[in-house]
KOLDREN-610951 format. One record per residue (C-alpha): residue in three letters; residue number from 1; x, y, z. Coordinates in Angstrom, 1 decimal, always signed. Each point is the difference from the previous one (the first is absolute). Example, Ala and Ser with C-alpha at 12.3 -4.5 7.8 and 13.67 -1.06 7.14 Angstrom:
aa:ALA, i:1, px:+12.3, py:-4.5, pz:+7.8
aa:SER, i:2, px:+1.4, py:+3.4, pz:-0.7
This chain:
aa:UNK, i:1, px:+76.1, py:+113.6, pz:+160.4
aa:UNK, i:2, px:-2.8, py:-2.3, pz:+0.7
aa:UNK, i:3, px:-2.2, py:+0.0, pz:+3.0
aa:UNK, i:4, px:+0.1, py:-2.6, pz:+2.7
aa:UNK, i:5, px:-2.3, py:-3.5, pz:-0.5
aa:UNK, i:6, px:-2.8, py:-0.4, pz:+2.5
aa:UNK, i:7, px:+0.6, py:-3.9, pz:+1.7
aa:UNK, i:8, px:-2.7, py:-1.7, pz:+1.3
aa:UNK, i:9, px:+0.0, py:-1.5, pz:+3.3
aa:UNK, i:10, px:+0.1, py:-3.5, pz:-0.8
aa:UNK, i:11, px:-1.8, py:-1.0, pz:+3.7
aa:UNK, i:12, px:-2.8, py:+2.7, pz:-0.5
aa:UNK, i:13, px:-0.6, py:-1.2, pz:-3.7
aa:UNK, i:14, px:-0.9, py:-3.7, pz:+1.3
aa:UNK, i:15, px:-2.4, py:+1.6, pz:+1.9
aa:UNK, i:16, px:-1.8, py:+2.2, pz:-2.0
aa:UNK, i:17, px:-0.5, py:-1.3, pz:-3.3
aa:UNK, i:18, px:-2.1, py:+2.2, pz:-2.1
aa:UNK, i:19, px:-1.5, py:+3.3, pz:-0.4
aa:UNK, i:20, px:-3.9, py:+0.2, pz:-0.9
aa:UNK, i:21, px:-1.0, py:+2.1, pz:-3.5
aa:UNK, i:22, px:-1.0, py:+2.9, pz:+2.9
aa:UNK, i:23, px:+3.5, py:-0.3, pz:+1.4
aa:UNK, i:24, px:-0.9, py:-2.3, pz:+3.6
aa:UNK, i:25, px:+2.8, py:-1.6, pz:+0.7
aa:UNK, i:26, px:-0.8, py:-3.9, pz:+1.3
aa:UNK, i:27, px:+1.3, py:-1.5, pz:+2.6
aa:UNK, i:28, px:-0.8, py:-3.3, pz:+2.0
aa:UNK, i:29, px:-1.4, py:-0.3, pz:+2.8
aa:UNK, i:30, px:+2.3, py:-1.7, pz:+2.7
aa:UNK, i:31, px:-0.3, py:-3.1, pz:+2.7
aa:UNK, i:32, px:-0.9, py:-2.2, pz:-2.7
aa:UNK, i:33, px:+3.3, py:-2.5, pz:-0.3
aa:UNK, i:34, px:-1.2, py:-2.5, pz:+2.8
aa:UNK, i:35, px:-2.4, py:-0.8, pz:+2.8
aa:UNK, i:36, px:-2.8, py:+0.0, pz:-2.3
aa:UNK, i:37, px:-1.4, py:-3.0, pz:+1.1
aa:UNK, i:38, px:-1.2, py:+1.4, pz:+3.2
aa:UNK, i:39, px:-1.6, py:+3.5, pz:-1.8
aa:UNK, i:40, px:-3.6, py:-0.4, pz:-1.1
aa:UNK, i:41, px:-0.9, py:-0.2, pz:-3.7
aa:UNK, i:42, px:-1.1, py:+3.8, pz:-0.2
aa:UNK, i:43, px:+3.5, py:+0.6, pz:+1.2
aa:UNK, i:44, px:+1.4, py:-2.3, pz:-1.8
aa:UNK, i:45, px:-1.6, py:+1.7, pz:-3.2
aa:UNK, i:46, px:+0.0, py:+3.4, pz:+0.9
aa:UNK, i:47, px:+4.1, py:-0.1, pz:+0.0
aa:UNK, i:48, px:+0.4, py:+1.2, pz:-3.4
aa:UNK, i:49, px:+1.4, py:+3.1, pz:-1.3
aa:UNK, i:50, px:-0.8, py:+3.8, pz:+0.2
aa:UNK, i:51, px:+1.3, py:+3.4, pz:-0.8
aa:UNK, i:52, px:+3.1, py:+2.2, pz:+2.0
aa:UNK, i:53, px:-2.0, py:+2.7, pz:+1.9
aa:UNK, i:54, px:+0.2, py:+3.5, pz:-1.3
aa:UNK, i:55, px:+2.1, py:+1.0, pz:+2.9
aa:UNK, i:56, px:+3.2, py:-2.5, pz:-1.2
aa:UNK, i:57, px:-0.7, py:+0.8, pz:-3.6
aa:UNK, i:58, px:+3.2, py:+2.2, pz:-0.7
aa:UNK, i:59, px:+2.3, py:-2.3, pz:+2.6
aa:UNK, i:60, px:-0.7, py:-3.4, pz:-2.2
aa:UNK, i:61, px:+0.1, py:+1.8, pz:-3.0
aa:UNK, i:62, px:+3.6, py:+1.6, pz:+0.4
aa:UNK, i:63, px:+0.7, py:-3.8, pz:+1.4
aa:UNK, i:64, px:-1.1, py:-1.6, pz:-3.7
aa:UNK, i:65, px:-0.5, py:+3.0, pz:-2.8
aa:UNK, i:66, px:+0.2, py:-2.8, pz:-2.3
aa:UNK, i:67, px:-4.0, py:-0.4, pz:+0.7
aa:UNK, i:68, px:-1.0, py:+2.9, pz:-1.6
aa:UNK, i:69, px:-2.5, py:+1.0, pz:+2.2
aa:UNK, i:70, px:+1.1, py:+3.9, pz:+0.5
aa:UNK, i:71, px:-0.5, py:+0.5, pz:-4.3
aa:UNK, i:72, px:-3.7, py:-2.3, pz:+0.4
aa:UNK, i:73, px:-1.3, py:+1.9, pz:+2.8
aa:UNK, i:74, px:+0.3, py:+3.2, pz:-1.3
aa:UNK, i:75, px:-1.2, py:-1.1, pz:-3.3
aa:UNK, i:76, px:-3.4, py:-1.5, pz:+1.5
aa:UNK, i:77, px:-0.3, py:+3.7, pz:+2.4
aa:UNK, i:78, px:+0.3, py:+1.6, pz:-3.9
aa:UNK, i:79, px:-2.5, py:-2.1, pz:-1.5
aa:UNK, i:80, px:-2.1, py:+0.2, pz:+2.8
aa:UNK, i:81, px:-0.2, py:+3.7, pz:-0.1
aa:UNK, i:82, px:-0.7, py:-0.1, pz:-3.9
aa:UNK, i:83, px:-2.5, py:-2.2, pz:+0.6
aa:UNK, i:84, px:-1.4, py:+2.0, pz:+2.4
aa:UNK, i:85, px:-0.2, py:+3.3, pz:-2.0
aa:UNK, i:86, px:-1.4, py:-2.1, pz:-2.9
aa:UNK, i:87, px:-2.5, py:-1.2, pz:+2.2
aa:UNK, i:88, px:-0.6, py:+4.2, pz:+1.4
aa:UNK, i:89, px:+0.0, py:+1.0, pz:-3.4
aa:UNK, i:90, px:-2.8, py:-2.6, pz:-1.5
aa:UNK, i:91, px:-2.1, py:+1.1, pz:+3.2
aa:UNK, i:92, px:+0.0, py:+3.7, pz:-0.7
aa:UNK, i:93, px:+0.3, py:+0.6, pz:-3.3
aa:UNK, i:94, px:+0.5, py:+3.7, pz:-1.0
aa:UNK, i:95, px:-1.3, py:+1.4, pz:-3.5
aa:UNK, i:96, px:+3.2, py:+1.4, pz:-1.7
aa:UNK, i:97, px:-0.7, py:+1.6, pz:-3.7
């Protein structure tokens, strides 16, 4: 017997798009649909997009697993600890015979 199909939310999807290559999930940034002409230009330009904070992470990605954003991030924590044992081991090498 197969296993169940994980749906995405179809609301929480139009929100947040994509998932970075280090598994950040973006998200925009909201009060941005009208009364712009009134904001400054900084404000105006700031009002892009940015990333779901760490603290939401698991929420929005149970809401849209489709992102992939679980599987990246713990891929970049792995390469990031390779890297850094590369890095330990180049600094202090050891004579082995």
């Amino acid at each position: 017997m197969a296993g169940f199909k994980m749906k995405t939310r179809k609301a929480a999807a139009k929100r947040f798009r994509k998932a970075t290559g280090t598994g950040q999930i973006v998200r925009s940034k909201g009060a941005h649909g009208h009364f712009l002409a009134k904001r400054g230009q900084k404000a105006r330009l700031s009002q892009g997009t940015t990333m779901v904070h760490e603290s939401n992470f698991e929420q929005v990605n149970r809401l849209v697993p489709a992102l992939g954003a679980k599987r990246k991030r713990s891929q970049a924590i792995r390469n990031a600890i390779r890297r850094r044992a590369a890095a330990a081991a180049a600094a202090n090498p050891t004579t082995q015979a």
